[in-house]
DOKE-331647 format. One record per residue (C-alpha): residue in three letters; x, y, z. Coordinates in steps of 0.001 Angstrom, whole numbers, padded with zeros to 6 digits. Each point is the difference from the previous one (the first is absolute). Layout:
N
('ala'; (X; Y; Z))
...
# end
This chain:
318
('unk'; (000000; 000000; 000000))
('unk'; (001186; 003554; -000598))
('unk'; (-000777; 001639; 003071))
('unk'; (-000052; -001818; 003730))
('unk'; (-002222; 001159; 002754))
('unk'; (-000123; -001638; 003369))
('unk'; (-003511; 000312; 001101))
('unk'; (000327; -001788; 003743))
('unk'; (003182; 000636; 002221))
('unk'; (000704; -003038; 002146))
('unk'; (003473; 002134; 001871))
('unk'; (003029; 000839; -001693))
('unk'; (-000402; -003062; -002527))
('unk'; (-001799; -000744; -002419))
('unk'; (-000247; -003786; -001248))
('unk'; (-000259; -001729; -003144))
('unk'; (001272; -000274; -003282))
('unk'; (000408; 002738; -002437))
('unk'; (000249; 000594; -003711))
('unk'; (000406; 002701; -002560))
('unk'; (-001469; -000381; -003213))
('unk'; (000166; 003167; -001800))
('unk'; (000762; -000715; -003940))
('unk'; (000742; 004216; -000378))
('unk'; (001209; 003286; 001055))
('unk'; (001527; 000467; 003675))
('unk'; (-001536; -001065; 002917))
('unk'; (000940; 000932; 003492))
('unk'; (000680; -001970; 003533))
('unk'; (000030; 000568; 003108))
('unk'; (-001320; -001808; 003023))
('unk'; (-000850; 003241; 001695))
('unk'; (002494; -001108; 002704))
('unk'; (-001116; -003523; 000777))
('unk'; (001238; -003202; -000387))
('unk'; (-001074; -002681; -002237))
('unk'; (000103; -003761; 001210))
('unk'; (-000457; -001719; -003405))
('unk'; (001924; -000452; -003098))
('unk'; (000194; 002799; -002670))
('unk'; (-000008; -000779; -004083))
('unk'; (000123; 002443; -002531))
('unk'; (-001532; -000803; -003198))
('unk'; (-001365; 001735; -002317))
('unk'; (001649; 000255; -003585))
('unk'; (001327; 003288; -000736))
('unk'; (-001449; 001235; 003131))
('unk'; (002045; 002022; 002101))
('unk'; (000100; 000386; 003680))
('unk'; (002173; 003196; 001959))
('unk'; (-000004; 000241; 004020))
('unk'; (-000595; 003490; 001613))
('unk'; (001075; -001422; 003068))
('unk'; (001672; -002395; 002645))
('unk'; (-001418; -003383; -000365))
('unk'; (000224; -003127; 002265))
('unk'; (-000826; -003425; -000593))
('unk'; (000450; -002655; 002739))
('unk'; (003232; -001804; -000302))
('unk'; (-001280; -003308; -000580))
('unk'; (-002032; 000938; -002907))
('unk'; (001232; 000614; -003830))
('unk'; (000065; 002462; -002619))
('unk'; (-000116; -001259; -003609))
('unk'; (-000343; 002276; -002967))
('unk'; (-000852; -002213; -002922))
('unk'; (-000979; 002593; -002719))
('unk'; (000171; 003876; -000335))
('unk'; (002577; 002464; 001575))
('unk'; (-000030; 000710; 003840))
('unk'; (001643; 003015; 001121))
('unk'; (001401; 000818; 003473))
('unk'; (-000062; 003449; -000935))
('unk'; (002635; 001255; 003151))
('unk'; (-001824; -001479; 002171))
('unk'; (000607; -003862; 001960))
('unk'; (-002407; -003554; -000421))
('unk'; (000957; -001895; 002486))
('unk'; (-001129; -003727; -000352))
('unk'; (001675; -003612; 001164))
('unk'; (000877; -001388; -003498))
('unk'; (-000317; 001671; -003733))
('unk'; (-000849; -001735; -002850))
('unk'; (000184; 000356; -004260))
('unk'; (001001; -002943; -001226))
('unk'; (-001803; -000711; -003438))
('unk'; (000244; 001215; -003869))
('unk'; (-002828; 002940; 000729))
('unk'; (001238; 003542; -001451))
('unk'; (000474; 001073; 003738))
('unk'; (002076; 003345; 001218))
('unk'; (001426; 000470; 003757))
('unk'; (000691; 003699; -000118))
('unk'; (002162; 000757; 004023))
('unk'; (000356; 004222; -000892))
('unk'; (000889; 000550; 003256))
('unk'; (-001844; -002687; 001882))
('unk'; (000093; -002417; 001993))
('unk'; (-000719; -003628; -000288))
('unk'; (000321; -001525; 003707))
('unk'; (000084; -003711; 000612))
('unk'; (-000574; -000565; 003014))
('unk'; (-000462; -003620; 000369))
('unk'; (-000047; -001094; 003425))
('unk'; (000723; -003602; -000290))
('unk'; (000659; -003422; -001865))
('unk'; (002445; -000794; -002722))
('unk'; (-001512; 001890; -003102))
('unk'; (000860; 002155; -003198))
('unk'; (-000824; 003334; 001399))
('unk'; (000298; 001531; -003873))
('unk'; (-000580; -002007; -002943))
('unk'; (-000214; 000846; -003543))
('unk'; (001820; -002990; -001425))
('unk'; (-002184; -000072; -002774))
('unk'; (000784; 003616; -001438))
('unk'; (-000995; -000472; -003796))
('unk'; (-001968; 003600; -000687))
('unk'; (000899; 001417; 003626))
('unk'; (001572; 003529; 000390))
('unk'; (001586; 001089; 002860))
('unk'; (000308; 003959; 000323))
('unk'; (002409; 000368; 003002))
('unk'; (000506; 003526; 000287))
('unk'; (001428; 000563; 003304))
('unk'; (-002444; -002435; 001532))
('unk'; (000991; -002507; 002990))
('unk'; (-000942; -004096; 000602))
('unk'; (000447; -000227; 003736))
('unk'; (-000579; -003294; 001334))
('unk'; (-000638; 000823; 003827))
('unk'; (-001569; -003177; 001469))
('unk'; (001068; -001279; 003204))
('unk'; (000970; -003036; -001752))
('unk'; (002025; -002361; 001564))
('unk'; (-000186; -002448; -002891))
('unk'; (001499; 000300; -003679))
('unk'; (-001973; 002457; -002393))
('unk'; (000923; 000161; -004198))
('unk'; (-000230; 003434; -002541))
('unk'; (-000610; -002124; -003676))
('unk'; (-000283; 002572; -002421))
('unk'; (000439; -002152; -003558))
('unk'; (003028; 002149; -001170))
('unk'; (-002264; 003716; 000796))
('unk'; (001956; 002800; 002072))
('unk'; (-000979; 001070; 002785))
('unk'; (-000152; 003216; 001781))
('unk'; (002060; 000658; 003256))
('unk'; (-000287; -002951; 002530))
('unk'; (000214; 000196; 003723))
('unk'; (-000180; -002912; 002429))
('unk'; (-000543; 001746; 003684))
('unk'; (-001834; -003242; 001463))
('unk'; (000551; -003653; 000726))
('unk'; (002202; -002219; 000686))
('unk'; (-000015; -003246; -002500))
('unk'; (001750; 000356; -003371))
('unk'; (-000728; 002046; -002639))
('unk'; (000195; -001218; -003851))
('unk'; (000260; 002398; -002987))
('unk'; (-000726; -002765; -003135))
('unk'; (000267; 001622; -003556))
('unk'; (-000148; 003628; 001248))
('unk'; (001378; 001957; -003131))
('unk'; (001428; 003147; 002114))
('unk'; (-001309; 001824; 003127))
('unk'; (000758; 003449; 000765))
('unk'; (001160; 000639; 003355))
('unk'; (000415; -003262; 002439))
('unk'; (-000424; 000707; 003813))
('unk'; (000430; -002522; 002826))
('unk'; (-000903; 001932; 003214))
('unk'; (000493; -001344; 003653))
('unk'; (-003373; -000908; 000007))
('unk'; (000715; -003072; -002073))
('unk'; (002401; -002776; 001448))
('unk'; (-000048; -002314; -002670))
('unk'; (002009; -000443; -003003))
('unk'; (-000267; 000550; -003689))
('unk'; (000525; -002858; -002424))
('unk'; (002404; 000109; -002911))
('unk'; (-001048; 000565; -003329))
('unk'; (000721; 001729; -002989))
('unk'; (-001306; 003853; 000515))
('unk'; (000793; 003723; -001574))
('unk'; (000191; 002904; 002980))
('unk'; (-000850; 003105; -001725))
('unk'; (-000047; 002040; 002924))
('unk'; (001469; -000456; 003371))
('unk'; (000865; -003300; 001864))
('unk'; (-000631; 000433; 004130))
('unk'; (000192; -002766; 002065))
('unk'; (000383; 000002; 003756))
('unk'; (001473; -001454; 002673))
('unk'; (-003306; -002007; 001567))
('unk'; (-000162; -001536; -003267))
('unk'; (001246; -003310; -000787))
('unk'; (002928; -000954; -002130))
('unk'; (-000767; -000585; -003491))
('unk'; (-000412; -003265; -001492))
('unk'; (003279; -001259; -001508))
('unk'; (-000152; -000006; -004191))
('unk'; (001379; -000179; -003392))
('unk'; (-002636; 002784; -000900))
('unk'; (000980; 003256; -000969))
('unk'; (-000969; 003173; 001425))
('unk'; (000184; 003260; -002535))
('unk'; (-000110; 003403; 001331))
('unk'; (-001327; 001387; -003986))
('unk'; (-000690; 003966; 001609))
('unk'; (000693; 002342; -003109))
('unk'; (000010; 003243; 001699))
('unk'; (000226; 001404; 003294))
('unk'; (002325; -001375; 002899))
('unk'; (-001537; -003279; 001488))
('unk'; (001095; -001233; 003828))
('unk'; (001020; -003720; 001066))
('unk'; (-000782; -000983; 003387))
('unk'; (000296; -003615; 001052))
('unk'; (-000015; 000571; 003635))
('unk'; (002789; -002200; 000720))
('unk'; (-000825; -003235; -002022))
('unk'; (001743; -001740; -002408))
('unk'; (-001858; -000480; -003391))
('unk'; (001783; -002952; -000887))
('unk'; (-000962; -000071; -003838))
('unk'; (001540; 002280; -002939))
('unk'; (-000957; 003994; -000402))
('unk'; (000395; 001607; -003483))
('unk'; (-000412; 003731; -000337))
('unk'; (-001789; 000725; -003462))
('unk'; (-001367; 003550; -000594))
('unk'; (001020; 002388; -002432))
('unk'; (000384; 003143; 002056))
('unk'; (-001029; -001751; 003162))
('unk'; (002112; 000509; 003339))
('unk'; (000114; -002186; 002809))
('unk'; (001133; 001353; 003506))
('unk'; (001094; -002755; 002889))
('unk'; (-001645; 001340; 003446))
('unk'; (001779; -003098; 001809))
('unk'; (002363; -002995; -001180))
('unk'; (-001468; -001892; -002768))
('unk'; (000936; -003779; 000224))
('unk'; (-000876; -002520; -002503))
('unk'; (001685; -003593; 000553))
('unk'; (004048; -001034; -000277))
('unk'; (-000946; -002058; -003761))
('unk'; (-002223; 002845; -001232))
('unk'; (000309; 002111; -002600))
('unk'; (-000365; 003997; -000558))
('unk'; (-000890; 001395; -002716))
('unk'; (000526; 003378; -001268))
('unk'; (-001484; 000847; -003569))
('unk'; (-001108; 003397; -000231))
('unk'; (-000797; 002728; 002714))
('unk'; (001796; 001625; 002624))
('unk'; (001050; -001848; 003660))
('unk'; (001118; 001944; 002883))
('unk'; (001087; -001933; 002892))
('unk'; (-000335; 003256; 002425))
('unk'; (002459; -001413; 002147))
('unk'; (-001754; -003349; 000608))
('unk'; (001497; -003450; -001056))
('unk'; (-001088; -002339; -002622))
('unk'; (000783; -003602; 000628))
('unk'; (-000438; -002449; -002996))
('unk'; (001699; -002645; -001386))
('unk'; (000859; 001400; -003179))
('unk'; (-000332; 003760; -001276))
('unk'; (-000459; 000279; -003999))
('unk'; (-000604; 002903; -002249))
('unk'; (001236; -001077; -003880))
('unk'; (-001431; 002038; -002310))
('unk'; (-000921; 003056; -001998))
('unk'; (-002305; 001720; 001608))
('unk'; (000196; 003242; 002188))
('unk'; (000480; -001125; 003952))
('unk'; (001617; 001347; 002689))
('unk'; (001329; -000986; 003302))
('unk'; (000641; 002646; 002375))
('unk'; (-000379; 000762; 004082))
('unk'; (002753; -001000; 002738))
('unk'; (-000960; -003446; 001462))
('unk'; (001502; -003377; -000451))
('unk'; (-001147; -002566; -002846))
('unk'; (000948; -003510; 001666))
('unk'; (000473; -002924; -002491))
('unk'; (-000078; -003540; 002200))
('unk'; (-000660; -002411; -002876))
('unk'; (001260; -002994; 001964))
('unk'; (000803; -002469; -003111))
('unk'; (003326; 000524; -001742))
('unk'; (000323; 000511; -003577))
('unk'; (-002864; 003041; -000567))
('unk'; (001163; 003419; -001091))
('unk'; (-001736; 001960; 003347))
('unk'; (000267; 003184; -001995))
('unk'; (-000875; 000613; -003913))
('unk'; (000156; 003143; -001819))
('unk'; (001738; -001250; -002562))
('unk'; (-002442; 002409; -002857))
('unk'; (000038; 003187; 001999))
('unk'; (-001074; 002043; -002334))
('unk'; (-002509; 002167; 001208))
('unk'; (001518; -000451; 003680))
('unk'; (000897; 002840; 001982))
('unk'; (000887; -000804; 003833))
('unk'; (-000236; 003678; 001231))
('unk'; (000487; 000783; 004186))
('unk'; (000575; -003498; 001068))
('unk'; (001816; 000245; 002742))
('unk'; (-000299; -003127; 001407))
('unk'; (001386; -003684; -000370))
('unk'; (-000525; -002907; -001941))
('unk'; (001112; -003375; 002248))
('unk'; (000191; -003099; -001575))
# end
């Protein structure tokens, strides 16, 4: 239906399923400050829905959008699980927004568009934030799609990123004490983790920081990210707020951008930058190379054209 209206209050909640239908023009939500106990679908194709404001599902309950274009519009939907999984022309647009997952409990894929055939994604500067007190393992499958910023500030089980294309910033606050599986993912923002969190899982996956503009920070709170970093943005600079530590047989990669160390230390097992592009490496700090396996060049730059190492004042210990 195009337009909701709650007719009988039973407190701050309002039970039951809901569904939006509309087939045209926009259509707006809100819940008028209440809370609905039921699942949500929208459905309606080529119908579009916009919030005006806050809205709050229960955290055991689901969102699914299975046709149209839903649209946070700045503001935040907070709902246990989200769903668009099929081949429907479907678009997720975050401006600004919010999408909070807050589910509570119970192993589960807390964001799921696995199927993404005919699914855009409009990230702006949006935010995921999974915020559950969860003490069991949640999974983001997004079938290949970036996603907009994603912050996990609840929980304590695991957390799985499976075919996430990119994100844009990547917070860890100290309200989550798990850890964060290993699995091929793009940064284009900022990467904060802290020190409540837990340590990474180990990996062969690489990370990317892929920023093209703008200096980026790297905060790992103390952990050691024991899989291989590449930094890959054209224009893109990436500042280390504390020691950046990947494991003693992993590699670093170096392709295009600018790294400054600001005076931190970056342990890896190998350090490689062999090509044409621009990149620089510049700030005091320390990069430590601890492959432990003989016979591995620990430093490459054989191609440095393109390489400037400007204001490093530091040292490189192999």
């Amino acid at each position: 239906q195009d337009r909701l209206i709650f007719v009988k209050r039973e407190g701050p909640t309002y039970t039951g399923n809901l569904k939006f239908n509309a087939t045209s023009g926009t259509n707006t939500v809100t819940f008028g400050g209440h809370t609905l106990a039921g699942n949500c679908t929208f459905d309606g194709v080529a119908g579009t829905w916009q919030l005006s404001a806050n809205c709050t599902i229960i955290a055991t309950k689901t969102t699914t959008l299975t046709n149209g274009t839903f649209d946070l519009n700045g503001f935040t939907w907070s709902t246990g699980v989200f769903s668009s999984s099929n081949a429907n022309t479907r678009v997720l647009t975050f401006g600004a927004g919010t999408l909070n997952l807050a589910n509570a409990s119970g192993t589960t894929t807390v964001y799921t568009t696995a199927t993404s055939s005919n699914l855009t994604v409009t990230v702006g500067t949006g935010t995921i934030e999974l915020s559950g007190a969860n003490s069991s393992a949640r999974t983001i499958t997004a079938g290949s799609t970036n996603l907009p910023s994603l912050k996990i500030s609840g929980g304590s089980g695991a957390v799985t990123l499976t075919n996430v294309a990119s994100v844009l910033d990547f917070t860890m606050t100290s309200g989550y004490t798990g850890s964060i599986g290993n699995s091929v993912l793009t940064i284009k923002g900022s990467l904060s983790m802290n020190a409540a969190n837990g340590t990474p899982t180990a990996g062969s996956s690489v990370w990317t920081f892929g920023a093209t503009s703008g200096t980026k920070t790297i905060t790992t709170g103390g952990k050691t990210c024991d899989f291989p970093f590449t930094f890959d943005g054209v224009g893109g600079t990436w500042q280390l707020v504390d020691a950046l530590t990947s494991g003693a047989t992993r590699d670093t990669n170096l392709t295009n951008g600018t790294l400054d160390l600001n005076g931190q230390t970056l342990s890896t097992g190998t350090f490689i930058s062999s090509n044409a592009n621009t990149r620089v490496v510049t700030g005091s700090g320390t990069i430590a190379l601890a492959y432990a396996a003989g016979g591995v060049t620990v430093w490459t730059t054989s191609n440095s054209s393109g390489l400037t190492i400007t204001g490093f004042t530091g040292t490189i210990l192999v």
